[in-house]
Structure formats: structure tokens, C-alpha cells
Jmol script that loads the backbone (N, CA, C; Angstrom):
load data "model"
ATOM      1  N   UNK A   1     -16.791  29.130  21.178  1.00  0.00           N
ATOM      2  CA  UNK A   1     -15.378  29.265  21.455  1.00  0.00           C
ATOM      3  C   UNK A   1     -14.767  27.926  21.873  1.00  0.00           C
ATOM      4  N   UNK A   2     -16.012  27.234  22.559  1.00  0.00           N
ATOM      5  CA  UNK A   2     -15.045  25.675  23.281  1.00  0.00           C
ATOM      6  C   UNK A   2     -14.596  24.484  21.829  1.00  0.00           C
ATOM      7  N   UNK A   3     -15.522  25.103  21.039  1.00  0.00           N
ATOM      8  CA  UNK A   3     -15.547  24.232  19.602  1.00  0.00           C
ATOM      9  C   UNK A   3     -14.209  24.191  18.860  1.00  0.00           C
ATOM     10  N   UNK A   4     -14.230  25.727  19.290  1.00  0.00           N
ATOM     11  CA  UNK A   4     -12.825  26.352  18.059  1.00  0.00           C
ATOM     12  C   UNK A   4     -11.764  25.940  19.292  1.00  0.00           C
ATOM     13  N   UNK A   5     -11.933  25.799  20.039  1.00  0.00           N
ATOM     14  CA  UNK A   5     -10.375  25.465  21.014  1.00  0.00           C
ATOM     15  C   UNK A   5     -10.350  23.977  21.024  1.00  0.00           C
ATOM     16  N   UNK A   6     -11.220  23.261  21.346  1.00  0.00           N
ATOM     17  CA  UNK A   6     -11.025  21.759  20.949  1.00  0.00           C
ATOM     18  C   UNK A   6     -10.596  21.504  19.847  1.00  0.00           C
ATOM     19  N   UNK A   7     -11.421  21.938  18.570  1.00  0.00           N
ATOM     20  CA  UNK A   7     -10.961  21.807  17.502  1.00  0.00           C
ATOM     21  C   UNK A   7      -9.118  21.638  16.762  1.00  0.00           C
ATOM     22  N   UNK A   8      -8.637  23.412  17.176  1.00  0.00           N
ATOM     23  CA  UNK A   8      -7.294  23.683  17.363  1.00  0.00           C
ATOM     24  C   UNK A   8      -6.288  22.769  18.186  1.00  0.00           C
ATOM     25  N   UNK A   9      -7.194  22.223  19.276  1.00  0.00           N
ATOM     26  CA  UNK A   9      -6.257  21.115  20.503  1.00  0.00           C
ATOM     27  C   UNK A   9      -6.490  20.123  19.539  1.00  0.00           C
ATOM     28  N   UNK A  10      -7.354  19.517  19.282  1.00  0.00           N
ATOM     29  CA  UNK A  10      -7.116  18.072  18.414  1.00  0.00           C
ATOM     30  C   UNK A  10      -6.263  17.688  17.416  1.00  0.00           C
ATOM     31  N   UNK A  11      -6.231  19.534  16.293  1.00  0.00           N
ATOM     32  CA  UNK A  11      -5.630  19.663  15.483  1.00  0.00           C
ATOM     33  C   UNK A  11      -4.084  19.537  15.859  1.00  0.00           C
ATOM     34  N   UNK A  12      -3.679  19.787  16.848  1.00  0.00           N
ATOM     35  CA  UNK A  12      -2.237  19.934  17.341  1.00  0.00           C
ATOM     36  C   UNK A  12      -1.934  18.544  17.937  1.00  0.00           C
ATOM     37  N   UNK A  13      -2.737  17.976  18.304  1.00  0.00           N
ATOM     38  CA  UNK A  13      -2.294  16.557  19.105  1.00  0.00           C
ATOM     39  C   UNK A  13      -2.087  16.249  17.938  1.00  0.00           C
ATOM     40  N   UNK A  14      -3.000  15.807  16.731  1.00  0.00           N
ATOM     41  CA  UNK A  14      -2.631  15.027  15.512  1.00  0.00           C
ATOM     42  C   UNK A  14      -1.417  15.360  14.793  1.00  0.00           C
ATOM     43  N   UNK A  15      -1.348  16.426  15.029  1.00  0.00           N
ATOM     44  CA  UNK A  15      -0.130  16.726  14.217  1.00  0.00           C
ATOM     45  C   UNK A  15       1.026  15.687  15.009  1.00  0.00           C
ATOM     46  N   UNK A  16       0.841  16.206  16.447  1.00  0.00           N
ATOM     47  CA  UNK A  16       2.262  16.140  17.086  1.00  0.00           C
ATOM     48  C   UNK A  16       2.411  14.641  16.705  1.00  0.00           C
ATOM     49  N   UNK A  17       1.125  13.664  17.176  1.00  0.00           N
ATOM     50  CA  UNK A  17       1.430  12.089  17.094  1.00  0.00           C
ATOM     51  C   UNK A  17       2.050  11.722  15.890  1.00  0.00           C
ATOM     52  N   UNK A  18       1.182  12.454  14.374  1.00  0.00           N
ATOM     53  CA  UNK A  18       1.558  11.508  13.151  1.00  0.00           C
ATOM     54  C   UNK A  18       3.207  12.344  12.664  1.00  0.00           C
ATOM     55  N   UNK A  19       3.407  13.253  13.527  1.00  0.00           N
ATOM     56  CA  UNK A  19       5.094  13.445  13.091  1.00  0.00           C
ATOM     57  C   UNK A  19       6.121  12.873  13.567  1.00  0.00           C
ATOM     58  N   UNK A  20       5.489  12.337  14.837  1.00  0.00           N
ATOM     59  CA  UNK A  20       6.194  11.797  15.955  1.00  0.00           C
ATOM     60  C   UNK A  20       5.969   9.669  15.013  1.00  0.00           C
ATOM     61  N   UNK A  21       5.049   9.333  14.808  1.00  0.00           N
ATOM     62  CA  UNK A  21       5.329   8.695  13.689  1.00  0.00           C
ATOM     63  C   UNK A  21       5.865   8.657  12.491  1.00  0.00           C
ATOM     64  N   UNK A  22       5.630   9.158  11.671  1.00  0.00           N
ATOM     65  CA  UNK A  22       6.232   9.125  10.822  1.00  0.00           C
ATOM     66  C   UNK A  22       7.839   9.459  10.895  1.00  0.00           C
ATOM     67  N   UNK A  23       8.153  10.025  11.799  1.00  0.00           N
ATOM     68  CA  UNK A  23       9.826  10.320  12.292  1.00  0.00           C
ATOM     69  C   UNK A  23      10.360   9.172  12.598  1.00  0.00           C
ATOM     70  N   UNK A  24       9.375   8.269  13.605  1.00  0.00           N
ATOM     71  CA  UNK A  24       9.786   6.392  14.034  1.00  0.00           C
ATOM     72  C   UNK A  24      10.234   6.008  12.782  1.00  0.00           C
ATOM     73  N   UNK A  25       8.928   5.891  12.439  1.00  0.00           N
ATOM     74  CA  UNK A  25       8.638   4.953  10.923  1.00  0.00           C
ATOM     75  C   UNK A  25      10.513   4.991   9.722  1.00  0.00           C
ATOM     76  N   UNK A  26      10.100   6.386   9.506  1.00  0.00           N
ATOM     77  CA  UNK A  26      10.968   6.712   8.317  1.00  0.00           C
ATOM     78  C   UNK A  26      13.067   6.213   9.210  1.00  0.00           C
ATOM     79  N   UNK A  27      12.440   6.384  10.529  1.00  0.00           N
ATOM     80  CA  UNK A  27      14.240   6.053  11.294  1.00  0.00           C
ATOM     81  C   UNK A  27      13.975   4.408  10.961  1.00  0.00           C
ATOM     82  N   UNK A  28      13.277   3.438  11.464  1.00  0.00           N
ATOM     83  CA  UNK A  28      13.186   2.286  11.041  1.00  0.00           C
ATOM     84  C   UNK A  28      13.552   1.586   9.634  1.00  0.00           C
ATOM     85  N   UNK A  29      13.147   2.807   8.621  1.00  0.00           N
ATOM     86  CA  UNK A  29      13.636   2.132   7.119  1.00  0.00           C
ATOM     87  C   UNK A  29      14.975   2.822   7.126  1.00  0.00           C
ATOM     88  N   UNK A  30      15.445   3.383   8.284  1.00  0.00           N
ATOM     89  CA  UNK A  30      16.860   4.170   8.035  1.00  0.00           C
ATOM     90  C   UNK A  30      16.982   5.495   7.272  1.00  0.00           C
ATOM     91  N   UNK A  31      16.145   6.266   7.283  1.00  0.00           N
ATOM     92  CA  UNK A  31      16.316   7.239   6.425  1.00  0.00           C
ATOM     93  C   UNK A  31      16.969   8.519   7.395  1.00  0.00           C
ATOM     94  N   UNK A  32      17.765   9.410   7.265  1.00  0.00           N
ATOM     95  CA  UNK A  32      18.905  10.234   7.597  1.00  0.00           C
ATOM     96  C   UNK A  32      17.692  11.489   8.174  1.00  0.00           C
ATOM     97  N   UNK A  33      16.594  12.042   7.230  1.00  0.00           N
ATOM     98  CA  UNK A  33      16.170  13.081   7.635  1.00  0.00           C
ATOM     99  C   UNK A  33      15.633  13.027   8.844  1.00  0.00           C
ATOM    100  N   UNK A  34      15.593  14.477   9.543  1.00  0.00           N
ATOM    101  CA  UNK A  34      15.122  14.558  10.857  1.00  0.00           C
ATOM    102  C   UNK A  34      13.909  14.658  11.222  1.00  0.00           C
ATOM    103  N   UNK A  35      13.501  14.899  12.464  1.00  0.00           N
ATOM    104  CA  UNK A  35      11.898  15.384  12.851  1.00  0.00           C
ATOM    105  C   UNK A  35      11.074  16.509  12.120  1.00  0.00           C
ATOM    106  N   UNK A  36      12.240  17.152  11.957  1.00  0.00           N
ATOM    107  CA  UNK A  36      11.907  18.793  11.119  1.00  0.00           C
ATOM    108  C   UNK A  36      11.150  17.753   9.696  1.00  0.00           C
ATOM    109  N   UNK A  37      11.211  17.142   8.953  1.00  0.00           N
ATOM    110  CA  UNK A  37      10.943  16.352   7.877  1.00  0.00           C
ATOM    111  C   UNK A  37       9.858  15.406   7.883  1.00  0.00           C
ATOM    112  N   UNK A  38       9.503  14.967   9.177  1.00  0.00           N
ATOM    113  CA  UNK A  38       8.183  14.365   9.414  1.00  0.00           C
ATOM    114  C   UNK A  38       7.396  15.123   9.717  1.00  0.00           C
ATOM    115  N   UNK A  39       7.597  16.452  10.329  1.00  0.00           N
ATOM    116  CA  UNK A  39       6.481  17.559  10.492  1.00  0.00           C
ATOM    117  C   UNK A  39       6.233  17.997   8.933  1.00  0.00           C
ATOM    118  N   UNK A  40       7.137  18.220   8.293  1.00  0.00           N
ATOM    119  CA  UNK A  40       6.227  18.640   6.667  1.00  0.00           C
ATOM    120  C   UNK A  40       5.724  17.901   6.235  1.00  0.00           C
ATOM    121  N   UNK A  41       6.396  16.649   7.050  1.00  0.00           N
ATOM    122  CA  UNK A  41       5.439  15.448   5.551  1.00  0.00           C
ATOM    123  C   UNK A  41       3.721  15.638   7.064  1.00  0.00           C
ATOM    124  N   UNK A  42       3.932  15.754   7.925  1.00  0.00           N
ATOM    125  CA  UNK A  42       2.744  15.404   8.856  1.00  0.00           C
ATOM    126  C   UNK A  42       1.683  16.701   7.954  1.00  0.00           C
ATOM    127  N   UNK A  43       2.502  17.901   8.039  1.00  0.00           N
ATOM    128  CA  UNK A  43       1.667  19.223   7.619  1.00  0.00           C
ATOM    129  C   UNK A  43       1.075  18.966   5.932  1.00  0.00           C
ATOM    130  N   UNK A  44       2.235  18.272   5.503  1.00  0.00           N
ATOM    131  CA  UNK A  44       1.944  18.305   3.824  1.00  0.00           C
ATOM    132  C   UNK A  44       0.806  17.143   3.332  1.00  0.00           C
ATOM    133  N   UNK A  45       0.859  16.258   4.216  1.00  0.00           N
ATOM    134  CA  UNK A  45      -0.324  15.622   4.296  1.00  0.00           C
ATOM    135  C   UNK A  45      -1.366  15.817   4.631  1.00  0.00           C
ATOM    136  N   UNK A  46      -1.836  16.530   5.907  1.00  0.00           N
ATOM    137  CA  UNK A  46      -3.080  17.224   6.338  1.00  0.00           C
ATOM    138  C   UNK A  46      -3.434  17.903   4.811  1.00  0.00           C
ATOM    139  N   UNK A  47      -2.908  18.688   4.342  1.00  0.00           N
ATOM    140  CA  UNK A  47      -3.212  19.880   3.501  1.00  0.00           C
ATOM    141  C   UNK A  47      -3.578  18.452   1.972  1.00  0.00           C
ATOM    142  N   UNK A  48      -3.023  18.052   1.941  1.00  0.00           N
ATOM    143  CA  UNK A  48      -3.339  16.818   0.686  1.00  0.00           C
ATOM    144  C   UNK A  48      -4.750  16.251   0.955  1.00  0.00           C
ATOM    145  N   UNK A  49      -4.699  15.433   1.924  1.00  0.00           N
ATOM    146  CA  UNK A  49      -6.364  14.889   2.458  1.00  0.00           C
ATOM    147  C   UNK A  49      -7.239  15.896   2.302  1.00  0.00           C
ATOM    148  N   UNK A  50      -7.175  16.937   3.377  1.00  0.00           N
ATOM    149  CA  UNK A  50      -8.230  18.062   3.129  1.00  0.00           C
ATOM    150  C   UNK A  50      -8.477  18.135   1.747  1.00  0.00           C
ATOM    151  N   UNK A  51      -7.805  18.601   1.069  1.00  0.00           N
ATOM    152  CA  UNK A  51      -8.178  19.085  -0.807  1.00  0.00           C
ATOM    153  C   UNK A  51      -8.854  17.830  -1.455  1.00  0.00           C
ATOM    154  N   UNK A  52      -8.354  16.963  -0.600  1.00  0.00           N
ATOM    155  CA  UNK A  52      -8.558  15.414  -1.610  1.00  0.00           C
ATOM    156  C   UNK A  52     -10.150  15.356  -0.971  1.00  0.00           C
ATOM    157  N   UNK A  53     -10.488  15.568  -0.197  1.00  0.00           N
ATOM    158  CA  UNK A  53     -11.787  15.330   0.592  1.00  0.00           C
ATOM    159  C   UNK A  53     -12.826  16.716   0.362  1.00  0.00           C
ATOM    160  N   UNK A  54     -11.997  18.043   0.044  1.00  0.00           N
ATOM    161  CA  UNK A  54     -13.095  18.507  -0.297  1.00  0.00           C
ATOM    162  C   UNK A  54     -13.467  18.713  -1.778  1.00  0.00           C
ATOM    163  N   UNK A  55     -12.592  18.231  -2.471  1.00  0.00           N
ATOM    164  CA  UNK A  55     -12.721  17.952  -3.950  1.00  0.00           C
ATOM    165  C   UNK A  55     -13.623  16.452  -4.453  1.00  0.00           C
ATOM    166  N   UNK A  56     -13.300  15.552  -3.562  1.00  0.00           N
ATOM    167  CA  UNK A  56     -14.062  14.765  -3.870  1.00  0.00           C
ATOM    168  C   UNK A  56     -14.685  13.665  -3.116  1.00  0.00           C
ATOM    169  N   UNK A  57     -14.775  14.476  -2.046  1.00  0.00           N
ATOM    170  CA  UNK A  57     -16.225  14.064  -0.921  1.00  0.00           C
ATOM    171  C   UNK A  57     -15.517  12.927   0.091  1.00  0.00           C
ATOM    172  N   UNK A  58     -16.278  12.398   0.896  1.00  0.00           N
ATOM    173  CA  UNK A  58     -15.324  11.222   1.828  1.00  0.00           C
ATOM    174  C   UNK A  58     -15.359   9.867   1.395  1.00  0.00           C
ATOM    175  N   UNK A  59     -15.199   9.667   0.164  1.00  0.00           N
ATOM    176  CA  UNK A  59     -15.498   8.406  -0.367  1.00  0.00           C
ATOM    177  C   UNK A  59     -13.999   7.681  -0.388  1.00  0.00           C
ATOM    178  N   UNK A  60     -14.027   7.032  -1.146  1.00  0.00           N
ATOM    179  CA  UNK A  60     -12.446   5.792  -1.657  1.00  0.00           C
ATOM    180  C   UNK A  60     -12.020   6.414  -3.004  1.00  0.00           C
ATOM    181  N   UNK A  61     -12.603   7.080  -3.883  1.00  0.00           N
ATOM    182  CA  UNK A  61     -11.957   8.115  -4.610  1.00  0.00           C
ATOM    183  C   UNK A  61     -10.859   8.897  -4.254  1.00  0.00           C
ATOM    184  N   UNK A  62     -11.508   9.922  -2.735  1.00  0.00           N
ATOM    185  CA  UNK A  62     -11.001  10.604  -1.786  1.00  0.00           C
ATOM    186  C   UNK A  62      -9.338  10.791  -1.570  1.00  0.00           C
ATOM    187  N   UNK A  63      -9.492   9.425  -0.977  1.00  0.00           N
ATOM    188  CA  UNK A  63      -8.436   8.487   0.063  1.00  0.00           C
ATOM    189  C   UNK A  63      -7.800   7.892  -1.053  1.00  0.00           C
ATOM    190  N   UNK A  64      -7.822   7.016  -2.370  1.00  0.00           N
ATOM    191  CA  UNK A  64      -6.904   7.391  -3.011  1.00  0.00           C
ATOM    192  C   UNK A  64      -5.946   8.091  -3.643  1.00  0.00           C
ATOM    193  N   UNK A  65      -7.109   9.246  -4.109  1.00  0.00           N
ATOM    194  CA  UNK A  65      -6.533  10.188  -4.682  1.00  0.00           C
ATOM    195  C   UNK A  65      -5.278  11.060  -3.255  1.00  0.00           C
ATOM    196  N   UNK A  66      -5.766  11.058  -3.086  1.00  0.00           N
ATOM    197  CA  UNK A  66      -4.710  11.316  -1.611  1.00  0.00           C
ATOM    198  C   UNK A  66      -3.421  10.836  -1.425  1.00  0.00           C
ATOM    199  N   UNK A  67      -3.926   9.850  -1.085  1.00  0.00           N
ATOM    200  CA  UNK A  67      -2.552   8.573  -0.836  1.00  0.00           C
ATOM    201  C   UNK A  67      -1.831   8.353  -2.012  1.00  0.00           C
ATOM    202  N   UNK A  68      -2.311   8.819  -2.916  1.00  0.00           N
ATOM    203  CA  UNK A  68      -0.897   8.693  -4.515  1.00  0.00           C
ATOM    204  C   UNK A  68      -0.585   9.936  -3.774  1.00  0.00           C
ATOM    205  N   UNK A  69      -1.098  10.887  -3.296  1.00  0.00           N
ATOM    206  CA  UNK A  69      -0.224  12.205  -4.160  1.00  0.00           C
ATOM    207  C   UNK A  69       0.500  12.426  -2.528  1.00  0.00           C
ATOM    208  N   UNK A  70      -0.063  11.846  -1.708  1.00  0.00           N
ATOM    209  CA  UNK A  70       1.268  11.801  -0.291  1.00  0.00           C
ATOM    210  C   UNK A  70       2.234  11.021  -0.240  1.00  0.00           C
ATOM    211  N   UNK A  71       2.286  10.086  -1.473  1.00  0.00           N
ATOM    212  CA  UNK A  71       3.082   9.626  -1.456  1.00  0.00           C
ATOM    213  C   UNK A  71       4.452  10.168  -2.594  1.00  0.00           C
ATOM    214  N   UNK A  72       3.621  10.666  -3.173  1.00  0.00           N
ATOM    215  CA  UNK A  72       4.589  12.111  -3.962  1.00  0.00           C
ATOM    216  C   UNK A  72       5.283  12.759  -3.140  1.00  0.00           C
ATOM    217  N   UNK A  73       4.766  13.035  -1.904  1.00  0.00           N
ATOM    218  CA  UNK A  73       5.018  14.204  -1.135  1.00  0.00           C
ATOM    219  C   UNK A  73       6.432  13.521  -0.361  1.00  0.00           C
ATOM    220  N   UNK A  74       6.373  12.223   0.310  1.00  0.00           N
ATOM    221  CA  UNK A  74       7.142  11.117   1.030  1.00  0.00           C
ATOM    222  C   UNK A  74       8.290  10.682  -0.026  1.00  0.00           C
ATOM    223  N   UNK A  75       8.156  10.737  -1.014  1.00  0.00           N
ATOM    224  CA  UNK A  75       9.209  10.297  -2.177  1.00  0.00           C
ATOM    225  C   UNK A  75       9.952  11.203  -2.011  1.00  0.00           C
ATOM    226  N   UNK A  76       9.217  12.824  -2.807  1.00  0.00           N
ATOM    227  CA  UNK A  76      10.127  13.988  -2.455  1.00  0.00           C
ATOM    228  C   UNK A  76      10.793  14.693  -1.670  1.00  0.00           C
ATOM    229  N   UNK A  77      10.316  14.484  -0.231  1.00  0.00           N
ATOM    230  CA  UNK A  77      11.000  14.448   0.941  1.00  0.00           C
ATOM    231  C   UNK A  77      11.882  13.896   1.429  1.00  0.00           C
ATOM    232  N   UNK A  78      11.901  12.612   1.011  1.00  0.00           N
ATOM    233  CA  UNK A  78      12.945  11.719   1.561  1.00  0.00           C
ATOM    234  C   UNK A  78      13.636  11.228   0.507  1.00  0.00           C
ATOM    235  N   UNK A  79      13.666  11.607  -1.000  1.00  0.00           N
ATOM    236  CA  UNK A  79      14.037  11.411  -1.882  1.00  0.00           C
ATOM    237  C   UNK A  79      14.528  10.099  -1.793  1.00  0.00           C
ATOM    238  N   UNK A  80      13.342   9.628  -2.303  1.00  0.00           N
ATOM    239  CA  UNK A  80      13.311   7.265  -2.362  1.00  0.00           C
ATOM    240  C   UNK A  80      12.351   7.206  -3.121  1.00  0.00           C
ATOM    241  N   UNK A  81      12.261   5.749  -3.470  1.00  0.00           N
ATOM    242  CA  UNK A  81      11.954   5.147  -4.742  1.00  0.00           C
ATOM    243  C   UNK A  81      10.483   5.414  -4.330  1.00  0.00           C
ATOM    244  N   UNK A  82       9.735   4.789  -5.351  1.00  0.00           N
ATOM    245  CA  UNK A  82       8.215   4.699  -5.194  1.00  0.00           C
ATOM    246  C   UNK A  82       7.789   3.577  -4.150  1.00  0.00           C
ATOM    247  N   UNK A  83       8.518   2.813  -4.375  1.00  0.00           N
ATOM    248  CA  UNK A  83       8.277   1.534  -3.954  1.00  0.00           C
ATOM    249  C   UNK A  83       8.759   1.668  -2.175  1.00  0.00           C
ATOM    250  N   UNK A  84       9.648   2.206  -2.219  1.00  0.00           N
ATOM    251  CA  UNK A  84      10.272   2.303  -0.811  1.00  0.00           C
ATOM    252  C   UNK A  84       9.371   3.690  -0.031  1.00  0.00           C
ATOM    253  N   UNK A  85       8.454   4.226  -0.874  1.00  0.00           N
ATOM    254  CA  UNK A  85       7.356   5.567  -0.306  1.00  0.00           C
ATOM    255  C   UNK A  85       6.258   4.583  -0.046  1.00  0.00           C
ATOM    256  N   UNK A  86       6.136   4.056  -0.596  1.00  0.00           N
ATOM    257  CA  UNK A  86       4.961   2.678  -0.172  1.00  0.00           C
ATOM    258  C   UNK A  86       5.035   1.930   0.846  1.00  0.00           C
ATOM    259  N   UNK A  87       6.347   1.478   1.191  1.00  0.00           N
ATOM    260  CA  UNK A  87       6.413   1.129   2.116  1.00  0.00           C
ATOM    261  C   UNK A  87       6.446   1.444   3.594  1.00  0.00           C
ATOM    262  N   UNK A  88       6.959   2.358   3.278  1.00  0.00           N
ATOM    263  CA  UNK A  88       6.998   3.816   4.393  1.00  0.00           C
ATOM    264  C   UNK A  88       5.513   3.995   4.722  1.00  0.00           C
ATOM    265  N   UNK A  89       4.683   4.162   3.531  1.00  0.00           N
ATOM    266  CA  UNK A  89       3.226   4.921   3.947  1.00  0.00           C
ATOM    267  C   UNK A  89       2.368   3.724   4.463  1.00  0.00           C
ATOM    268  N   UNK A  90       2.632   2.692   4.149  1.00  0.00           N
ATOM    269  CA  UNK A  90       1.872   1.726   4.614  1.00  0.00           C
ATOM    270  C   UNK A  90       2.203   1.283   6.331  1.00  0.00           C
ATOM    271  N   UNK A  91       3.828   0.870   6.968  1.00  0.00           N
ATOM    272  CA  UNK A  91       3.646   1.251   8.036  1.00  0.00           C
ATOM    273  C   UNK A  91       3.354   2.485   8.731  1.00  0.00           C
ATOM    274  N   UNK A  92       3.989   3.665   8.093  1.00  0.00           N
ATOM    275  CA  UNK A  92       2.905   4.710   9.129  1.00  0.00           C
ATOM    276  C   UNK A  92       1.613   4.257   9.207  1.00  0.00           C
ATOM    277  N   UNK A  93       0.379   4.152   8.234  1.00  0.00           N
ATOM    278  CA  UNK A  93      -0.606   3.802   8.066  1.00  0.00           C
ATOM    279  C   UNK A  93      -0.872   2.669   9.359  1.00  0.00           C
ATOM    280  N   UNK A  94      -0.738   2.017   9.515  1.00  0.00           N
ATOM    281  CA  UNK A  94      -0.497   0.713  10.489  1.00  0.00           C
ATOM    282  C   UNK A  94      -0.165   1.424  11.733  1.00  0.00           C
ATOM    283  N   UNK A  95       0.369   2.259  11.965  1.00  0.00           N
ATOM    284  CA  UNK A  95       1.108   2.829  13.102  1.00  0.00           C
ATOM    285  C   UNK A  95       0.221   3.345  13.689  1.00  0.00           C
ATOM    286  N   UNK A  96      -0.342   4.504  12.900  1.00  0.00           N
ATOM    287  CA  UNK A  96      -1.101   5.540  12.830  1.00  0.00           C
ATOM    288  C   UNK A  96      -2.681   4.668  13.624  1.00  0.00           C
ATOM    289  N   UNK A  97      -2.861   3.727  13.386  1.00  0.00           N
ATOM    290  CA  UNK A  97      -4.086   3.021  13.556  1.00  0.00           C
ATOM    291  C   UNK A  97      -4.244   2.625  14.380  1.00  0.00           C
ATOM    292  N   UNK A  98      -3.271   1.930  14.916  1.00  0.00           N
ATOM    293  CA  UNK A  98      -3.062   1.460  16.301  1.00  0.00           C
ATOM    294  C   UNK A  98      -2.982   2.290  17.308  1.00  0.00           C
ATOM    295  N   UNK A  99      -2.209   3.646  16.901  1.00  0.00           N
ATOM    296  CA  UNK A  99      -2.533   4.375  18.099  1.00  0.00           C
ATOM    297  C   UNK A  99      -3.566   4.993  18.467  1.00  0.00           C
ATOM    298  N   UNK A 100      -4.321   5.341  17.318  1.00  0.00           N
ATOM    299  CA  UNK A 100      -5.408   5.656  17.239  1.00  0.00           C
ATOM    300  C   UNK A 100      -6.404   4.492  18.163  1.00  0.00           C
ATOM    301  N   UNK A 101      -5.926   3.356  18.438  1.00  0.00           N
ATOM    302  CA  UNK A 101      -7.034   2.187  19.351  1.00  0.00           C
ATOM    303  C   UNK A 101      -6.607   3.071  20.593  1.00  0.00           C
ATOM    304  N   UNK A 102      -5.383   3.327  20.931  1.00  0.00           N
ATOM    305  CA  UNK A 102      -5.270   3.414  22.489  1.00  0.00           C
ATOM    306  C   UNK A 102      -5.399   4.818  22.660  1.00  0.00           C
ATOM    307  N   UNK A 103      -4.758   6.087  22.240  1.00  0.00           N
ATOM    308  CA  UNK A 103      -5.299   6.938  22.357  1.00  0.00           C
ATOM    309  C   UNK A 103      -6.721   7.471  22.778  1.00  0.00           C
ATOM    310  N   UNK A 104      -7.203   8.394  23.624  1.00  0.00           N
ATOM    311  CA  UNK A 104      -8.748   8.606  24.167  1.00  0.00           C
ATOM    312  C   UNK A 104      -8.573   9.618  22.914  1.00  0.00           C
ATOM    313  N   UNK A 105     -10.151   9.753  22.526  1.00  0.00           N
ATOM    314  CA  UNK A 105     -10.265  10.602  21.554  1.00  0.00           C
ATOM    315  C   UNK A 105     -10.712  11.891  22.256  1.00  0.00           C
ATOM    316  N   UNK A 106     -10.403  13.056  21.381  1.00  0.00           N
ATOM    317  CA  UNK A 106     -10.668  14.572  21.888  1.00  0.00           C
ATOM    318  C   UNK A 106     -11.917  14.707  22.600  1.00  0.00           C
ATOM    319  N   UNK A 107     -12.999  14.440  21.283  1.00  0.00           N
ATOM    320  CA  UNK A 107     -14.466  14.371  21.518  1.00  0.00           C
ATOM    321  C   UNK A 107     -15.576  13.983  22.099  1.00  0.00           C
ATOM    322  N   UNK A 108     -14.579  12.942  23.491  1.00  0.00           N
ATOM    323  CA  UNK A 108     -15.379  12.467  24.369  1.00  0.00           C
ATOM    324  C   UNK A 108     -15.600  13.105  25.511  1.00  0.00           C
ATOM    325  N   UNK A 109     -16.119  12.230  26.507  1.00  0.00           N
ATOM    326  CA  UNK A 109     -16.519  13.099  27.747  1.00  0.00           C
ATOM    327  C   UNK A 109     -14.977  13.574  28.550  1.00  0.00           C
ATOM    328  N   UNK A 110     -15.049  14.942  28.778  1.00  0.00           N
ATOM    329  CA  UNK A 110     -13.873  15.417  29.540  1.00  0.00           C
ATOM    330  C   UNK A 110     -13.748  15.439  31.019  1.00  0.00           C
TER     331      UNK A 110
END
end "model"
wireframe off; spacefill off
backbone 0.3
color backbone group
């Protein structure tokens, strides 16, 4: 049970951080949509990786195949160029990483 509740807690912190990024991020390039819009792209991404990872293992295949098609997801959402979804995904990406240094992770000692 402590597995499945950590699990669910981790799952919810991540969410909250990378929407709470990607909401920064996408206000920084100026884009109009709201928080409500970084939570789908946060949700629509989880659900992309997962498929991308259990379709084709944790490799760099993976994580590409991924990252084209979230960035499908970031185009269509925020309806912008390819080029300007790239840019977007690359600072989240950057964002995302860094917090990830300072952040304590779930899985350590409590």
C-alpha cells in the first residue's frame, strides 16, 4: 500500500511541477493560453512517454519518438509553428532539469 501511495504522491508532484512549468515557459514566449493548457500538455505528455517507452523500451528511440510527437501535442495546443514548439520544448526541457537538481526526490529516505 506504501508503494501505491508514494507512487500516486510522486505522480501528482510531477504533474503539478511540469504544469507549473510549462505554464512559466509557454508565458515567457508570450503565449495567451492558461494553466488549464499546461496541465493537458503536462497530462498529454505523461501519456506520450509512457506509450513511447512501453512500445519501445528506455532507449533514444524511446525519447525521440516521444519528443516529435509532444511536440505535436505543444503545436496543437498552443497552435504555433514547429519551430516555435521546439523552442518551447527545449526550455521546458532545461527547466524541467534544473529543478529536478534541487528538488529532494520522492524515493529517498523520509
Amino acid at each position: 500500500m506504501a508503494d501505491t501511495t508514494m507512487t500516486v504522491l510522486g505522480f501528482i508532484v510531477a504533474l503539478i511541477v511540469s504544469t507549473i512549468v510549462i505554464w512559466v515557459v509557454a508565458k515567457l514566449f508570450r503565449e495567451r493560453e492558461g494553466i488549464g493548457t499546461a496541465l493537458i500538455a503536462a497530462i498529454i505528455g505523461t501519456i506520450i512517454y509512457t506509450i513511447a517507452y512501453w512500445l519501445f523500451g528506455d532507449g533514444l528511440l524511446a525519447s525521440v519518438i516521444g519528443g516529435i510527437v509532444w511536440l505535436l501535442a505543444l503545436k496543437g495546443l498552443y497552435k504555433i509553428s514547429w519551430l516555435r514548439a521546439l523552442a518551447i520544448a527545449i526550455v521546458i526541457w532545461l527547466i524541467t532539469w534544473l529543478v529536478g537538481l534541487f528538488l529532494p526526490t520522492l524515493t529517498g529516505p523520509l
